[in-house]
C-alpha positions in Angstrom: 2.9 -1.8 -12.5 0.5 -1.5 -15.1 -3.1 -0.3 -15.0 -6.2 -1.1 -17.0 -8.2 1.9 -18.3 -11.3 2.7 -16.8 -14.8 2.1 -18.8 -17.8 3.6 -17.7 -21.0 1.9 -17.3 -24.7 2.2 -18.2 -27.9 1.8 -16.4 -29.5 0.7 -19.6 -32.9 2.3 -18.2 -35.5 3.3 -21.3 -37.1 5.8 -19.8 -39.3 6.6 -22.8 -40.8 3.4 -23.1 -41.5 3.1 -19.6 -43.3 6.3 -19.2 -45.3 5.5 -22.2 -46.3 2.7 -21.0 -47.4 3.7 -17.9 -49.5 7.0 -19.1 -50.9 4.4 -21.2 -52.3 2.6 -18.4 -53.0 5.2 -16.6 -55.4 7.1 -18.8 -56.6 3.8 -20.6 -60.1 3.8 -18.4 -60.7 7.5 -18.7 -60.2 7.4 -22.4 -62.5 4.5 -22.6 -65.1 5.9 -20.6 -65.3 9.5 -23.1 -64.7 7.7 -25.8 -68.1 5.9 -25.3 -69.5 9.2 -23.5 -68.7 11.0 -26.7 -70.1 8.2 -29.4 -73.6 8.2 -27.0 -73.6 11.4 -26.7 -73.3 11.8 -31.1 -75.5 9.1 -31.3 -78.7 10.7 -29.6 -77.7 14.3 -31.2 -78.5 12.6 -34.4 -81.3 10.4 -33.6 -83.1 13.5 -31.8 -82.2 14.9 -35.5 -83.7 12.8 -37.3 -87.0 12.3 -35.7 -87.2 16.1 -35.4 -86.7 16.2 -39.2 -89.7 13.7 -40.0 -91.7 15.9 -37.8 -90.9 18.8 -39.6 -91.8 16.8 -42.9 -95.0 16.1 -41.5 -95.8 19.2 -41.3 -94.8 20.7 -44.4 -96.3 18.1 -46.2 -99.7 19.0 -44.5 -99.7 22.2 -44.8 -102.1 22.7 -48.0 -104.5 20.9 -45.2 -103.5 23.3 -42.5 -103.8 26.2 -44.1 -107.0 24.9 -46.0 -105.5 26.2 -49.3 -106.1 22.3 -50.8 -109.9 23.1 -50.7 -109.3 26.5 -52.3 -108.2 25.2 -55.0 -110.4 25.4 -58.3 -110.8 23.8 -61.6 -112.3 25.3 -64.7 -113.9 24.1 -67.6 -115.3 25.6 -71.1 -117.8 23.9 -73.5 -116.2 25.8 -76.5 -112.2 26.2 -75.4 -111.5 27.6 -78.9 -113.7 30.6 -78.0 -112.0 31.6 -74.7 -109.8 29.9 -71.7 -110.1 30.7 -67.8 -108.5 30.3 -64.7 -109.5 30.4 -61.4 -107.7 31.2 -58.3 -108.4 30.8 -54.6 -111.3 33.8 -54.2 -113.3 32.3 -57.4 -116.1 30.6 -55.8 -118.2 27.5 -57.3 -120.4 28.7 -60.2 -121.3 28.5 -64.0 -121.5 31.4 -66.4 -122.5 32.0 -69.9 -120.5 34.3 -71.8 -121.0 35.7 -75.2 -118.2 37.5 -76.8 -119.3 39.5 -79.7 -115.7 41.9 -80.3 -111.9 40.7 -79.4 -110.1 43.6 -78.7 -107.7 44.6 -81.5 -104.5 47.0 -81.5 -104.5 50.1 -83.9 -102.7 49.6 -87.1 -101.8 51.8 -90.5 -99.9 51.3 -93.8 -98.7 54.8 -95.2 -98.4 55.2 -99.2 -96.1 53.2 -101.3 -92.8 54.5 -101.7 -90.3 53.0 -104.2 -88.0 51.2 -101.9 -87.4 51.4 -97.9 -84.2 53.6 -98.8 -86.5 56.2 -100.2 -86.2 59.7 -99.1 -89.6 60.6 -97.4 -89.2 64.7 -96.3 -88.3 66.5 -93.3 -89.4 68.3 -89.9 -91.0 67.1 -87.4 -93.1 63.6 -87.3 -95.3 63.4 -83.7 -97.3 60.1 -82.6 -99.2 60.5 -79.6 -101.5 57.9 -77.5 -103.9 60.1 -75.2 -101.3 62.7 -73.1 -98.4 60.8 -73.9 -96.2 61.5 -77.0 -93.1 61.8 -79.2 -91.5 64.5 -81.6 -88.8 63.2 -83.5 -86.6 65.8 -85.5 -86.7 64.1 -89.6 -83.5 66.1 -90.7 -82.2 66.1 -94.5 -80.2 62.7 -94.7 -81.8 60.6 -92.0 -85.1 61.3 -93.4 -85.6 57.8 -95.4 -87.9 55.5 -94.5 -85.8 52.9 -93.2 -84.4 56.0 -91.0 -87.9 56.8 -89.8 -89.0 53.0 -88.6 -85.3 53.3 -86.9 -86.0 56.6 -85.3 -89.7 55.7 -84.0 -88.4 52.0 -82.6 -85.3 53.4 -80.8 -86.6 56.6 -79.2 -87.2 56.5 -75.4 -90.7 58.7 -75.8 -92.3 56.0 -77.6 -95.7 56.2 -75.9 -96.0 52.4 -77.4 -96.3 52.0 -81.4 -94.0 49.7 -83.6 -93.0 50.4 -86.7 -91.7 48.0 -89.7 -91.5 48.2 -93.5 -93.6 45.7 -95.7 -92.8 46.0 -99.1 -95.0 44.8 -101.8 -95.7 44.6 -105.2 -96.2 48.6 -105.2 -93.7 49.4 -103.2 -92.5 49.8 -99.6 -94.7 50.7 -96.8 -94.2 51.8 -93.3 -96.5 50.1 -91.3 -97.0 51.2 -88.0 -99.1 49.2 -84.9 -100.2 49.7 -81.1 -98.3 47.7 -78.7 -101.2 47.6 -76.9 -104.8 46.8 -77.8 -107.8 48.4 -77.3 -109.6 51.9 -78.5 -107.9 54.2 -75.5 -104.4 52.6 -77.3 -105.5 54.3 -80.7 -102.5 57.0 -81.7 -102.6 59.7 -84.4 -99.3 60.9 -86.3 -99.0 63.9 -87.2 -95.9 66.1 -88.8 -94.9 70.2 -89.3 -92.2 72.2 -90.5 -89.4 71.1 -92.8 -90.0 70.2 -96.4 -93.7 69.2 -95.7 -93.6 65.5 -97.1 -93.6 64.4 -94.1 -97.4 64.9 -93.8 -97.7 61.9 -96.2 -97.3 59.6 -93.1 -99.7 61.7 -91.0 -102.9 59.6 -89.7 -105.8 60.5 -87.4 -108.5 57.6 -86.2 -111.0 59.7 -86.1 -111.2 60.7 -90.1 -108.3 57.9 -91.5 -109.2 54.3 -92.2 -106.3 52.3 -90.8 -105.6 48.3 -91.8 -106.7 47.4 -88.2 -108.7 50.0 -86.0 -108.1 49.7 -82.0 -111.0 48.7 -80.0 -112.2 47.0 -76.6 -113.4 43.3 -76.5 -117.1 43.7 -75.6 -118.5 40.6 -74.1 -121.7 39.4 -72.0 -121.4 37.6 -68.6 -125.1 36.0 -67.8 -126.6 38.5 -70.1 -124.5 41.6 -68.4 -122.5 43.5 -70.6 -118.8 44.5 -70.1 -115.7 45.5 -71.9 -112.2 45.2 -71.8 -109.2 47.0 -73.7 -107.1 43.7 -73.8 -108.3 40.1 -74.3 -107.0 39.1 -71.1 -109.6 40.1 -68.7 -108.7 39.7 -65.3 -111.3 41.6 -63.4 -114.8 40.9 -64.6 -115.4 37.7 -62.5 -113.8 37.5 -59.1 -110.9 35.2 -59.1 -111.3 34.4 -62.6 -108.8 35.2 -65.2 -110.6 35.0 -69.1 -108.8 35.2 -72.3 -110.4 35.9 -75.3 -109.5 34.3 -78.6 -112.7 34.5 -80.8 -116.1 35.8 -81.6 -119.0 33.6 -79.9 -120.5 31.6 -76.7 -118.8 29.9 -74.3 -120.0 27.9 -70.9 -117.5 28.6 -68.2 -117.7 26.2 -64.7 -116.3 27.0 -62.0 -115.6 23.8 -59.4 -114.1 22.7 -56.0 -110.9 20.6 -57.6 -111.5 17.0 -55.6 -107.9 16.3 -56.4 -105.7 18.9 -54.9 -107.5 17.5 -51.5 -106.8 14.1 -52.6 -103.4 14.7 -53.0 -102.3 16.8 -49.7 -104.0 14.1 -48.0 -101.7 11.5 -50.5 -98.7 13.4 -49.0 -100.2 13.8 -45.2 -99.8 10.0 -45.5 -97.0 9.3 -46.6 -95.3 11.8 -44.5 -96.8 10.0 -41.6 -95.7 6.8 -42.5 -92.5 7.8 -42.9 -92.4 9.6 -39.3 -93.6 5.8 -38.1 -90.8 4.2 -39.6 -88.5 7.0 -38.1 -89.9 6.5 -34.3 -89.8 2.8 -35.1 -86.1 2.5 -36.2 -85.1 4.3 -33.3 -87.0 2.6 -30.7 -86.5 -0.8 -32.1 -84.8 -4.0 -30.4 -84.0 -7.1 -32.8 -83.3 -9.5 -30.7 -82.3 -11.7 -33.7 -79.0 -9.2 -34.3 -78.7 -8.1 -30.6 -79.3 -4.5 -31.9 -81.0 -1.6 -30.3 -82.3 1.8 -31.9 -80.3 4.8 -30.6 -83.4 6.2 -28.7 -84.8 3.0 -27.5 -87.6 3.6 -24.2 -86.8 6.6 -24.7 -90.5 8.6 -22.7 -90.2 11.6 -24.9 -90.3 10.1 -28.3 -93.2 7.2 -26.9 -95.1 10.9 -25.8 -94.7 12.0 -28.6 -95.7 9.2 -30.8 -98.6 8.7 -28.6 -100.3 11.7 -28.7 -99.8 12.3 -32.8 -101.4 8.7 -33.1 -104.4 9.2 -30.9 -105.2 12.5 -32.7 -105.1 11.2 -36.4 -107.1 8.3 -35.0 -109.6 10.6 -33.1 -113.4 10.6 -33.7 -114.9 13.9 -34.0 -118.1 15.2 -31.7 -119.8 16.9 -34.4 -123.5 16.4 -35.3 -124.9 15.6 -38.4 -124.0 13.0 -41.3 -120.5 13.8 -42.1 -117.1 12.4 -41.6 -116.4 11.6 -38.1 -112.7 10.9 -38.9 -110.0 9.7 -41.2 -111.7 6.3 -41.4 -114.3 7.7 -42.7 -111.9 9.7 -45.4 -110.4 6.6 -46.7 -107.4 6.8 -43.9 -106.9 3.8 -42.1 -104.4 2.4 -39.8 -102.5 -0.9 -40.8 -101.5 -3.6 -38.5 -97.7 -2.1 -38.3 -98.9 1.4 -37.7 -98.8 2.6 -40.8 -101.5 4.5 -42.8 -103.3 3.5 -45.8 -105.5 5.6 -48.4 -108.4 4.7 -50.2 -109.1 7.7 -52.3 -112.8 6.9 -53.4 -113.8 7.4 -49.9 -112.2 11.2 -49.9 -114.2 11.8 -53.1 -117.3 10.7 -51.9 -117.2 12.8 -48.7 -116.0 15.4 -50.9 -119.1 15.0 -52.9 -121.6 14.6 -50.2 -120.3 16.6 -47.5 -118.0 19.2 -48.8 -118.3 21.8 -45.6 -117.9 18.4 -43.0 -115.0 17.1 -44.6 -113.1 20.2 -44.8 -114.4 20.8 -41.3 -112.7 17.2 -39.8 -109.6 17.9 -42.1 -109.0 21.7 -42.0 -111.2 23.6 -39.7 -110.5 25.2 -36.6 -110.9 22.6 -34.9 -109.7 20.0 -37.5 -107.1 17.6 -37.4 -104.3 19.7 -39.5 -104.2 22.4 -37.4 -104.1 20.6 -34.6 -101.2 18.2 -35.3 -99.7 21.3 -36.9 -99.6 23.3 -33.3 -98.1 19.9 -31.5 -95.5 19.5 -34.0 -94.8 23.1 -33.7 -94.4 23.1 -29.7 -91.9 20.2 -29.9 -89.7 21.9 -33.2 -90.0 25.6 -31.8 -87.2 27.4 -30.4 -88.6 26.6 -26.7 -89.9 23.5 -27.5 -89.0 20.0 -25.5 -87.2 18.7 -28.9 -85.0 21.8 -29.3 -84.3 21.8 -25.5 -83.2 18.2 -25.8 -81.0 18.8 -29.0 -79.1 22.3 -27.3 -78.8 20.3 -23.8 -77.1 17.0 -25.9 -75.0 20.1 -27.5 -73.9 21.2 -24.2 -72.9 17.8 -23.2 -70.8 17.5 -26.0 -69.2 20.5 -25.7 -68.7 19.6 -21.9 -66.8 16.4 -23.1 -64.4 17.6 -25.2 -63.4 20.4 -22.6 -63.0 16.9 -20.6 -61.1 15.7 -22.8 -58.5 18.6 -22.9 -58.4 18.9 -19.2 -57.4 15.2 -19.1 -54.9 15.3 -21.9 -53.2 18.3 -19.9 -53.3 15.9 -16.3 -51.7 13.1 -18.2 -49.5 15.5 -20.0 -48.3 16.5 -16.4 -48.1 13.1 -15.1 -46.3 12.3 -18.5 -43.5 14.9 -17.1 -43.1 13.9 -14.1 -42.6 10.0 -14.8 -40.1 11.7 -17.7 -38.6 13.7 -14.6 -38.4 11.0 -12.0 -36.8 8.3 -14.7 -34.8 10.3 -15.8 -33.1 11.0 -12.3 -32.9 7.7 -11.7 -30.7 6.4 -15.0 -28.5 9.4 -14.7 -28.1 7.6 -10.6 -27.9 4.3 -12.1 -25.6 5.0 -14.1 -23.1 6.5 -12.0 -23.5 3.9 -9.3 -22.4 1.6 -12.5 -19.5 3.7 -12.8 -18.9 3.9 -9.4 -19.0 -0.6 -9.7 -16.5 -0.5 -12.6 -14.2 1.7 -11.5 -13.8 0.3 -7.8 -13.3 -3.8 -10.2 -11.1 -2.4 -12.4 -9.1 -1.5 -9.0 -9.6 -4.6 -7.8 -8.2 -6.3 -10.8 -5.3 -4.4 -10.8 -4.1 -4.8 -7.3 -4.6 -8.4 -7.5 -2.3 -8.3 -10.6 0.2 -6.3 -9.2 0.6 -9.4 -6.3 0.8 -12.1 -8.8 
């Protein structure tokens, strides 16, 4: 009697699809839900960003008004700019002075004898060129001692107490010509020489017998009448704040005035920052219900505070008595129908012109509407304040959701397992309850053939 082999079945089961498909499902929701938990939570990190950034624009761009350095600011001007130039810092106050200058102050300098070439062999020993206490010796030795090795020697050595020294050669000969680096009379030097061959001594000078091409000596100038003096034509210290330079004999009108325009243009900028902080707020708050679109921030009580109370101050009316500005109105600042801010400049100038002391008062004073805005903006930005609170606490959140997100990923990683587990016990039962089927047919077929 013959037997059929036996084949062994399969439970066909794919157990990697199925637990795919079912992790799938199962974590679909939760995924969903931090996805969208994460994207909001992005979302308002950088909206609070941004609108914490156009504060801090604000403020910089304010800041001359703040610290009331744009009404510091001062503008000079000269009837006779060939005669002198000025410039005027922040402690030069508002005046006019007539100045008279009757010497420029000139640097010391000497033309020795003519020689026959610069290669020419001058003598030996030692040369000496002093300026008051300071000095240098230089040792002229036999072979270095030409004239060209003298202007070397006197440029190169570190004890130069400040003289040049070149050669001009003309139609007698070569010359070493030696000059002050510095002008005035205390900058006058002498040269003098000893020992060696003596020939030296035909470069020896002293101011106080020796003509020299160009003697050192102090500008000397009048201010109102006063006289002063100065070893250099830069003269930084004869009218506070004010720096002169001197460039030739005669009189000059200096002015010294408030500079309208540096307040003009901080409150240029103070605009335009503010405007730019409106559009800010107004992006994220908006609703266009034309596109079904909403600003990231939108309702959002801590920005409308905020916006609120920066609006009512730069609107504000001062209390102060007296003729002056009131308020920004009054500066040429205006609000526009869409919140905005406009400038009208001629208004600024005028109240600049009238009522100097007022409008820096309104603008920049203690009390004034810089400093002010400034110490808001400051108590939002600052380390403690609501807006920095708001942006570490979004942080947080974030954080918080992506350790979510890993503690879910390791659930579903579990559950993954265990479907993995559980499937895979069932095919490897499936399939030997198929084997079990096929074998017991196979005997079945055959003991039915074996009666046939």
């Amino acid at each position: 009697m013959a037997t059929n082999p036996i084949t062994l079945g399969s439970s066909s089961i794919d157990v990697a699809s199925i637990v795919t498909n079912l992790t799938n499902n199962k974590r679909a929701a939760t995924d969903s839900s931090l996805a969208a938990q994460v994207s909001a939570n992005t979302t308002q990190i950088s909206a609070i960003g941004n609108f914490t950034s156009s504060l801090t624009s604000l403020q910089n761009a304010m800041k001359a008004l703040t610290d009331g350095s744009a009404f510091t600011t001062q503008k000079t001007s000269i009837d006779d700019p060939t005669i002198l130039s000025a410039t005027a810092d922040a402690d030069a106050q508002p005046n006019t002075y007539n100045i008279v200058v009757s010497k420029l102050a000139t640097p010391q300098k000497t033309t020795s004898t003519a020689f026959a070439t610069s290669k020419a062999l001058v003598g030996t020993g030692t040369l000496t060129i002093a300026i008051g206490a300071k000095s240098m010796s230089l040792n002229v030795a036999s072979g270095a001692n030409s004239l060209e090795n003298i202007r070397d020697a006197i440029n190169k050595s570190s004890d130069n107490p400040g003289v040049s020294a070149s050669i001009v050669t003309g139609t007698d000969g070569a010359h070493l010509v030696l000059t002050s680096t510095s002008t005035g009379a205390a900058n006058a030097f002498t040269v003098s020489s000893s020992g060696g061959d003596g020939n030296l001594s035909q470069l020896n000078f002293d101011p106080a017998t020796d003509s020299a091409t160009g003697k050192a000596q102090d500008a000397e100038f009048t201010i109102d009448g006063l006289p002063a003096t100065s070893s250099s034509n830069t003269v930084a210290n004869a009218i506070d704040g004010v720096t002169l330079t001197l460039s030739k004999v005669g009189p000059a009108k200096v002015t010294i005035a408030n500079d309208p325009s540096a307040v003009s243009t901080a409150v240029t900028s103070f605009v335009a920052a503010y405007n730019a902080f409106v559009s800010t707020y107004q992006t994220l708050t908006k609703y266009d219900a034309t596109n079904q679109q909403v600003g990231a921030l939108i309702g959002d009580a801590t920005l409308a505070s905020i916006k609120s109370q920066i609006t009512s101050l730069v609107g504000s009316q001062s209390t102060g008595s007296g003729a002056g500005p009131k308020s920004l109105s009054d500066l040429g600042v205006a609000f526009q129908i869409d919140g905005t801010l406009k400038f009208d400049s001629t208004k600024l100038t005028k109240a600049l012109a009238t009522n100097p002391k007022e409008t820096q008062g309104l603008l920049s004073g203690s009390d004034g509407i810089a400093p002010k805005l400034d110490k808001l903006i400051t108590s939002w930005t600052s380390s403690s304040g609501i807006l920095t609170q708001r942006t570490a606490n979004l942080n947080k959140k974030a954080k918080d959701l992506t350790q979510q997100q890993t503690d879910f990923n390791v659930t579903m990683k579990a559950y993954s397992d265990r479907l993995t587990k559980q499937y895979t016990a069932l095919d490897t039962m499936m399939t030997k309850l198929s084997n079990t089927s096929s074998f017991l047919q196979q005997q079945f077929d055959a003991l039915t053939t074996s009666k046939s």
